[in-house]
N, C-alpha and C positions, 0 to 999 in steps of 0.2 A: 301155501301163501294166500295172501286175499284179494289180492288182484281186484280194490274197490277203487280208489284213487290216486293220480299218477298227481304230483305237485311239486312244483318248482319253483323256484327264487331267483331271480336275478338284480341286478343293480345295473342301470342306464344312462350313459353320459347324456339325457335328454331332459327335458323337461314333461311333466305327464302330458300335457296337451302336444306333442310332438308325439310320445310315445303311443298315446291313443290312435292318433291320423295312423302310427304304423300298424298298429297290430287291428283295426277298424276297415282301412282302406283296401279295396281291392290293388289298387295300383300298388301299394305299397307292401300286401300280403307278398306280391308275387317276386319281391324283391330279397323277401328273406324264408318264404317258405313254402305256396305252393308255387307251381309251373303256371298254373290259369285262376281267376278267380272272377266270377260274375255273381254278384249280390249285391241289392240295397243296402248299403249299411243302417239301417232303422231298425226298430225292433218289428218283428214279424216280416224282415225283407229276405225272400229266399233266394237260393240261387247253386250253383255249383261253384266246386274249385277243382281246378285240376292237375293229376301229376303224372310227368312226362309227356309225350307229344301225343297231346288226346287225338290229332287228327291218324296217328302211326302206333296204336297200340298201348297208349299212356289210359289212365283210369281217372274217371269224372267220378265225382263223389258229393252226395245231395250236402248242403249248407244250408242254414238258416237260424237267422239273429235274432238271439231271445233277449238281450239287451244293449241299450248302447247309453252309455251316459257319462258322456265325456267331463272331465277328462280322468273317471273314475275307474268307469267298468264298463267292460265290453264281455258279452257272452253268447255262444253262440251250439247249435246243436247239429251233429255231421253226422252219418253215415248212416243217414236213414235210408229206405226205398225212394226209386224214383217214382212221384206223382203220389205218396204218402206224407201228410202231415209230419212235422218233428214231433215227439212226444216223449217221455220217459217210457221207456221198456221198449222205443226203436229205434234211440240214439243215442250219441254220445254229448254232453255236456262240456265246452270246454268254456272254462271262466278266467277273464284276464283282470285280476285287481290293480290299480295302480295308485300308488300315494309317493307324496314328495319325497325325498331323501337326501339331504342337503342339496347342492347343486341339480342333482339329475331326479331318477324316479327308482322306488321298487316296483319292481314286476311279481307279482305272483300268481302263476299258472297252476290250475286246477284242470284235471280231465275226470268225470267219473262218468258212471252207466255202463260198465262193461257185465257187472254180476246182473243187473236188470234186463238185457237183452235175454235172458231164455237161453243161452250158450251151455252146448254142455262143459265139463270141464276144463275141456283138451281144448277146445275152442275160446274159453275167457283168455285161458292161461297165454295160448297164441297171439292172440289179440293183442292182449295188456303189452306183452312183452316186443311186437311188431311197435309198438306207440311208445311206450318208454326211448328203445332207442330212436324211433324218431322224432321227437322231444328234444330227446340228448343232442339230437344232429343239429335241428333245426333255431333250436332259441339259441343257440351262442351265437350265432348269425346276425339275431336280431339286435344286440347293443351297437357293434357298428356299422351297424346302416343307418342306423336312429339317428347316432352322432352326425353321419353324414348329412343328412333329413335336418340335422339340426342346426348342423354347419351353414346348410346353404339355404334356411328360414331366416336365420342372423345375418345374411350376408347380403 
């Protein structure tokens, strides 16, 4: 298998500048997919996100926004070293496209960098396949909460 890029579609009962604030904001990460999130949403704004009770044994994990350009795209680089610059060959690249689509938005999620980390194989393969399903978990999550997000922007 090649274990280079994990990519997914979705459709958004939102509008893209709603869908942005979701998948951009920390308040609103933590609504549909991590437990913690601290970052500037700007480009070059670093920060952590985290999952489970980081204060009880949950895992902090390095973040940092390599683009933000509402209400188009948002992109962002994880799972580098702590106190290590983001870079290619010591993270992971996740990119969120967003364009109209009638009423709401398309989402398209890109993650690659898994072959670029220096992993040996056992290790991509681990990796790729830990993120695929949570991917699968976590973006179905995200249409209604949007809608909600969207709901109570119109209201």
């Amino acid at each position: 298998m090649e274990f280079g890029t994990i990519e997914r579609e979705i459709h958004i009962d939102a509008s893209p500048e709603v869908v942005f604030d979701v998948v951009s904001s920390p308040e609103h990460l933590r609504q549909w997919w991590p437990d913690e999130a601290e970052f500037p949403a700007e480009p070059g704004g670093a920060g952590r996100i985290g999952f489970g009770d980081c204060a009880h044994g949950g895992t902090w994990v390095q973040f940092t926004v390599v683009d933000a350009i509402p209400p188009q795209l948002f992109s962002f680089r994880w799972t580098h070293d702590e106190g290590v610059a983001a870079a290619p060959g010591n993270s992971l690249l996740v990119v969120f496209e967003l364009r109209p689509d009638g009423a709401g938005t398309l989402l398209r999620m890109t993650e690659s960098g898994f072959r670029e980390r220096g992993w040996e194989e056992a290790k991509v393969a681990a990796e790729y396949a830990e993120h695929v399903t949570g991917w699968d978990y976590f973006l179905p999550r995200l249409p209604a909460y949007a809608a909600t997000v969207a709901a109570g922007a119109s209201a």
